[in-house]
VEXDREN-2710 file (C-alpha; in Angstrom, 1 decimal):
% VEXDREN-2710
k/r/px/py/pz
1/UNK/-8.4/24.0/25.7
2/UNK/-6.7/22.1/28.6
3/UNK/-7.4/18.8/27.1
4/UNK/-5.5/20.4/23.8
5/UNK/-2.6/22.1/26.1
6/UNK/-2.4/17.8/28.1
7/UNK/-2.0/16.0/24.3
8/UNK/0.3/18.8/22.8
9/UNK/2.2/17.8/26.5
10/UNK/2.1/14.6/26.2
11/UNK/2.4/14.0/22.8
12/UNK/6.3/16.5/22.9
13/UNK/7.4/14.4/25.8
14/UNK/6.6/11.0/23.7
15/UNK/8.4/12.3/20.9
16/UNK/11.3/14.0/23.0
17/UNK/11.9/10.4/24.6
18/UNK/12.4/8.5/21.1
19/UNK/14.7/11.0/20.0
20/UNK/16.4/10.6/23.3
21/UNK/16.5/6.6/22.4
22/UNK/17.3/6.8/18.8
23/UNK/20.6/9.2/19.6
24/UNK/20.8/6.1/21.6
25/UNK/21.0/3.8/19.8
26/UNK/22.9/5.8/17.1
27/UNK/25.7/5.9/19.6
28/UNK/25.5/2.5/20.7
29/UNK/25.1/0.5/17.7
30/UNK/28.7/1.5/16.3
31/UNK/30.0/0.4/19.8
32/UNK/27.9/-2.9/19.9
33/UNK/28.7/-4.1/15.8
34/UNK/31.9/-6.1/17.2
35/UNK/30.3/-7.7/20.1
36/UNK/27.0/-8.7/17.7
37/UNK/29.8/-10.2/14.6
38/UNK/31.5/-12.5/17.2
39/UNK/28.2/-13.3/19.2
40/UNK/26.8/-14.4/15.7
41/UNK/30.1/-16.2/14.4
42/UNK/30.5/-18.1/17.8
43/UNK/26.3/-18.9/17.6
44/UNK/26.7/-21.9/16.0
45/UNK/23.5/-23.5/17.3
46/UNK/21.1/-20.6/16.1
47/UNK/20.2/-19.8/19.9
48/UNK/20.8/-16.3/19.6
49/UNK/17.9/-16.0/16.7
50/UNK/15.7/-18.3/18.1
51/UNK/15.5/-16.3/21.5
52/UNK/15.3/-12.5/19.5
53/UNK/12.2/-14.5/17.8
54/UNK/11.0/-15.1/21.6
55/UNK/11.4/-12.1/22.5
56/UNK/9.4/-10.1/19.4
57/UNK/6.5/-12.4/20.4
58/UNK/3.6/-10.8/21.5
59/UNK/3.4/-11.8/25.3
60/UNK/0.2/-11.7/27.7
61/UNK/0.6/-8.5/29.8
62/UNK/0.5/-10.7/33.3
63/UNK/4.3/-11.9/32.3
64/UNK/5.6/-9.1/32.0
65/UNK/6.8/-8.8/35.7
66/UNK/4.9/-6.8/36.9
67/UNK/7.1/-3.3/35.6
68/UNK/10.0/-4.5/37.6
69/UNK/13.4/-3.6/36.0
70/UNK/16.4/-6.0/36.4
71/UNK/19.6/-4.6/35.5
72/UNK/20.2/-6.8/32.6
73/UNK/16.6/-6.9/31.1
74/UNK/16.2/-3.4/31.5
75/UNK/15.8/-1.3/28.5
76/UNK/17.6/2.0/29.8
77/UNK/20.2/-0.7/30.4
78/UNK/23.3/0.2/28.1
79/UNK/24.0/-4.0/28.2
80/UNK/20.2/-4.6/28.0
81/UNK/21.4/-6.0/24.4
82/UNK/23.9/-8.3/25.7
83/UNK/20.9/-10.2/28.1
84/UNK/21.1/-12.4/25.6
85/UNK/24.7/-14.1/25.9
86/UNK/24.0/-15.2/29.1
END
């Protein structure tokens, strides 16, 4: 019974933090749509794409940093998506 009461826990505070994340990026993605047109207009180079395709790729867990969270690379970060220009 306690391991059913730890997964029903667990498994409401997993869902309860994507919700959290997808208001998020509800809210933020409205905001963001100008920024992203003129980053993409003024990418002429295609360095913008080629370092989203980076950062999809699968990585080896011993680059990850170790958990540290810079304020840029951060993903509670509200400019974690503008990392990127820079």
């Amino acid at each position: 019974m306690q391991t059913l009461a730890l997964q029903l826990t667990t498994t409401f505070v997993d869902d309860a933090i994507e919700l959290v994340k997808g208001f998020g990026r509800a809210i933020l993605s409205p905001a963001m749509a100008p920024i992203e047109r003129i980053a993409r207009a003024c990418d002429v180079a295609g360095v913008l794409e080629q370092r989203r395709a980076d950062r999809r790729a699968p990585r080896p867990a011993a680059a990850s940093g170790g958990g540290q969270c810079k304020s840029r690379n951060c993903r509670w970060s509200p400019f974690g998506g503008l990392s990127e220009l820079t």
